[in-house]
N, C-alpha and C positions, 0 to 999 in steps of 0.2 A: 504494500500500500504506500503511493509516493507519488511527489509532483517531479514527472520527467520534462526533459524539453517538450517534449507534443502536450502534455497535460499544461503548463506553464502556458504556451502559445494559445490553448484553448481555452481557458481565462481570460487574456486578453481580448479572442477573439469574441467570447459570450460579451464580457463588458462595452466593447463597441454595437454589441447587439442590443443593449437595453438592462443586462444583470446589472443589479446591484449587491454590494457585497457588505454592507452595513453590519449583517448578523450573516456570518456563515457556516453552518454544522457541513465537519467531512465524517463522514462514516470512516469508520477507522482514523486511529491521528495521522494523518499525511505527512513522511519523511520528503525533505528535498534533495531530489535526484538531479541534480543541473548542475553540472560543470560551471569554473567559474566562469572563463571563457563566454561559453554560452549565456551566462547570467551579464556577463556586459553587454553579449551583443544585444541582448534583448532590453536591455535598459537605453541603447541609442537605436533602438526601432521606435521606443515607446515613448524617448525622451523623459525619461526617469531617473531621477539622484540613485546613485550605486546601492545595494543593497546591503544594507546593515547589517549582519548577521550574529549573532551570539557566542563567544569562546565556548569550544564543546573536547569534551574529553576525545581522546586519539579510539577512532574505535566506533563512535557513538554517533546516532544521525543526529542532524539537526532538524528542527519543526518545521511548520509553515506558517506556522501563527505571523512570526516576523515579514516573512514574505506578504500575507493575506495585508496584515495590518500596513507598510510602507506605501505598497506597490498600488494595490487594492482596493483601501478605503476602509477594510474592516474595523468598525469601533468591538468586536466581540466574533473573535474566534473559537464555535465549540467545536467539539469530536465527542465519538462513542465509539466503543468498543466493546469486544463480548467479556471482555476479561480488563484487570487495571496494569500490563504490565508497561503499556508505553502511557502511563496515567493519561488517559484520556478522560475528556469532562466528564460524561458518562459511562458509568458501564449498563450494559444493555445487550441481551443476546437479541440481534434482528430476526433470527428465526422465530419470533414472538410480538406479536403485534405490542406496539408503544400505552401506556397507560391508559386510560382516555383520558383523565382527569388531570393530568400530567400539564406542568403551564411551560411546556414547551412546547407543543404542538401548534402549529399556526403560526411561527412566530420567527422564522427563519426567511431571509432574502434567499438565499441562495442553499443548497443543498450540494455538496460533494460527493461524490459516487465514483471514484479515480481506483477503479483494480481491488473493488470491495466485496460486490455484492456477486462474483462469481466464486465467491468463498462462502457461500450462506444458501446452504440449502432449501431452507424454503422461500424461492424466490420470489413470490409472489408476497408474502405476508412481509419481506423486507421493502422491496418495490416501495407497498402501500404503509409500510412507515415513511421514507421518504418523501414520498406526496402529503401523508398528513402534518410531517413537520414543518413542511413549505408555508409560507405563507399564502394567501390569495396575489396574483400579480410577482409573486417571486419563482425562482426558477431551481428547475432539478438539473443536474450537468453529471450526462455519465462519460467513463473511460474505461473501458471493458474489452477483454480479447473477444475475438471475431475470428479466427485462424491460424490455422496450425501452432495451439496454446492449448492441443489437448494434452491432460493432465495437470494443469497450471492451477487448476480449480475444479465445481464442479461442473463449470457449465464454458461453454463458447458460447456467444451472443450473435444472433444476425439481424441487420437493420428491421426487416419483417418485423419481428417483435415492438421495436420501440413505433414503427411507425402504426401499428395497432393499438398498441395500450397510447399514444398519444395523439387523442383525434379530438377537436372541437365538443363532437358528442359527448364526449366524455371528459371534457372541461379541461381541453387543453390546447395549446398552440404548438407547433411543433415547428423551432426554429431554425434548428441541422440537424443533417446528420452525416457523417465525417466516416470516412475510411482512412485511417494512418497506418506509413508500412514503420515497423520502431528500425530500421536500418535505414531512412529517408526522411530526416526529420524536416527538409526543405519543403518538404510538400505534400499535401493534404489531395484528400479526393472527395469530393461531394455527389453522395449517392440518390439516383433517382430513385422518387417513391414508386413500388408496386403501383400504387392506387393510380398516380399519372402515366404508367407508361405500359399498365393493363397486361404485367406478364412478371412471373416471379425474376429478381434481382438474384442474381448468381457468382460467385466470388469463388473463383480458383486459382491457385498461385503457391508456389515456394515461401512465402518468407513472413514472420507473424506481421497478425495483423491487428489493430485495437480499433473497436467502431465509438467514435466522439460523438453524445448527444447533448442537445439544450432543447429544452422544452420549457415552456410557461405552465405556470396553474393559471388560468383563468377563473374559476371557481368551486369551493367546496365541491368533490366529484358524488360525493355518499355514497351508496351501494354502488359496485362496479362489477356490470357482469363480465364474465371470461370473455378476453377478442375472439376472433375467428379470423383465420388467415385468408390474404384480403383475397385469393383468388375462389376461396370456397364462399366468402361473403359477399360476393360481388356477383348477380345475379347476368350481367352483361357480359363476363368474360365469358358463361358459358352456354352463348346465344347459337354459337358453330358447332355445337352438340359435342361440345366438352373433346374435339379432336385436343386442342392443349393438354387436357389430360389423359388422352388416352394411351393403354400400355400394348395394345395389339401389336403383330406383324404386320406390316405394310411398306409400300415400298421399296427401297433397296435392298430391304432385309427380309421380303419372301422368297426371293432365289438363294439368298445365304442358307434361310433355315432351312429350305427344300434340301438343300447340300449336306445338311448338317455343319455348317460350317458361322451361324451366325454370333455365338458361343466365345469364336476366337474375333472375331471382325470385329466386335464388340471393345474385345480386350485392346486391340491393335488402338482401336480409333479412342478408346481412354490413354491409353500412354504416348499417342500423338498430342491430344489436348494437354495434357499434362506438361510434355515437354514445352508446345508454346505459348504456354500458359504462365511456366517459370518465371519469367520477368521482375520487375522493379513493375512497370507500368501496367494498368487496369484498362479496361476495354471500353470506350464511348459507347453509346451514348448513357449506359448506364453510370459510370465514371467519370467525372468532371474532375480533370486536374488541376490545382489550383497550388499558387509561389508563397508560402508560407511569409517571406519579409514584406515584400509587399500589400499584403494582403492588413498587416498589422503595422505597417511605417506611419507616422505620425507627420 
């Protein structure tokens, strides 16, 4: 759990979006991952006084508090965690819904979700602590594996997900959503929604991957029923009689099977993909590449 160059950038990038960072609770206390280096160059993107940072024993991380409070604007930096051993403000296991009565609920600008909640098994009842400790009008900010970061946790994340649980209907805005590769820290990808381009988003490639989200609360959501994934909820994708999803033989591949042979053709044309699929770079039009300095230069 930690603020890397990509997490640091996507901070910046939420705050040009409209976050504020007055009151902000991270799930988990956030260690900072940023070279110093890195942490100048970001301070003459941002035009920002050098970062202060606390003498820390040889060995031991340093916080974010420092960072939140300088850089950020934070008057009140919390964290929770399931246990006190990086004494975070709370302890709280998220697999367990937040008190009700609890007077922190509602009460947070901004929510951190940086490499947390793919360690918390029940992700949904963590999720929906998160939203209830947001305030109305303040914002959730996730940073979560997406790719090849199996075992990292319990879960990989795919955009699908966030773009379901955060829909107007369901009292929210949804203001990115980010594909970062962590070996490419220049540059971001912005992924198109399912819903606008009416066919599922597909991500294959060699090299991890972490999906960046900002979302608004618009308003108290109350009961929240389960999404549905947007291609089985979407009555129009399946007006061509559901050929998108169907799994028959057709095509190229009723003379393979006639052959016996569609079994290896299969296998062939996955290790093709896979090879030019390796890359640094993500496929248009679902992938929008975007210059990480620019995008945050002041």
């Amino acid at each position: 759990m930690g603020i890397d160059a990509h997490n640091l950038n996507f901070l910046a990038h939420a705050q040009d979006l409209g976050v504020q960072y007055g009151r902000t609770l991270a799930i988990g206390r956030q260690a900072l991952f940023v070279e110093d280096r890195a942490l100048r160059a970001h301070a003459t993107w941002r035009r920002q006084q050098p970062l202060q940072l606390p003498a820390v024993a040889p060995g031991r991380p340093t916080y974010f508090e420092p960072l939140m409070q300088q850089w950020f604007g934070a008057q009140q930096a919390d964290s929770v965690d399931a246990s006190d051993y990086e004494s975070a403000t709370f302890v709280h296991d998220m697999n367990l819904p937040w008190p009700v009565l609890s007077p922190q609920r509602g009460q947070y600008d901004a929510v951190l979700d940086f490499g947390c909640l793919e360690h918390v098994f029940d992700f949904p009842t963590a999720w929906r602590n998160a939203v209830d400790l947001c305030r109305v009008g303040g914002h959730i900010l996730h940073a979560l594996p997406a790719n090849n970061l199996s075992g990292h946790g319990f879960y990989q994340f795919s955009p699908e997900l966030f773009f379901s649980l955060y829909t107007p209907e369901r009292g929210f805005q949804m203001k990115a959503v980010l594909f970062v590769q962590k070996a490419d820290p220049a540059h971001w990808w912005r992924v198109a929604s399912p819903l606008d381009v009416k066919r599922r988003v597909n991500l294959r490639n060699s090299h991890e991957v972490y999906v960046l989200v900002l979302a608004q609360k618009l308003r108290e959501p109350g009961l929240l029923a389960a999404p549905q994934q947007s291609d089985y909820a979407q009555d129009e994708w399946l007006q061509d009689g559901g050929k998108a999803l169907a799994t028959g033989v057709s095509g190229w591949q009723a003379p393979l099977a006639a052959l016996g042979l569609l079994d290896a053709a299969r296998r062939w044309r996955a290790t093709l993909q896979a090879l030019g699929s390796a890359g640094l770079a993500l496929p248009a039009p679902d992938y929008e590449r975007l210059d990480v300095a620019p995008l945050l230069s002041r």
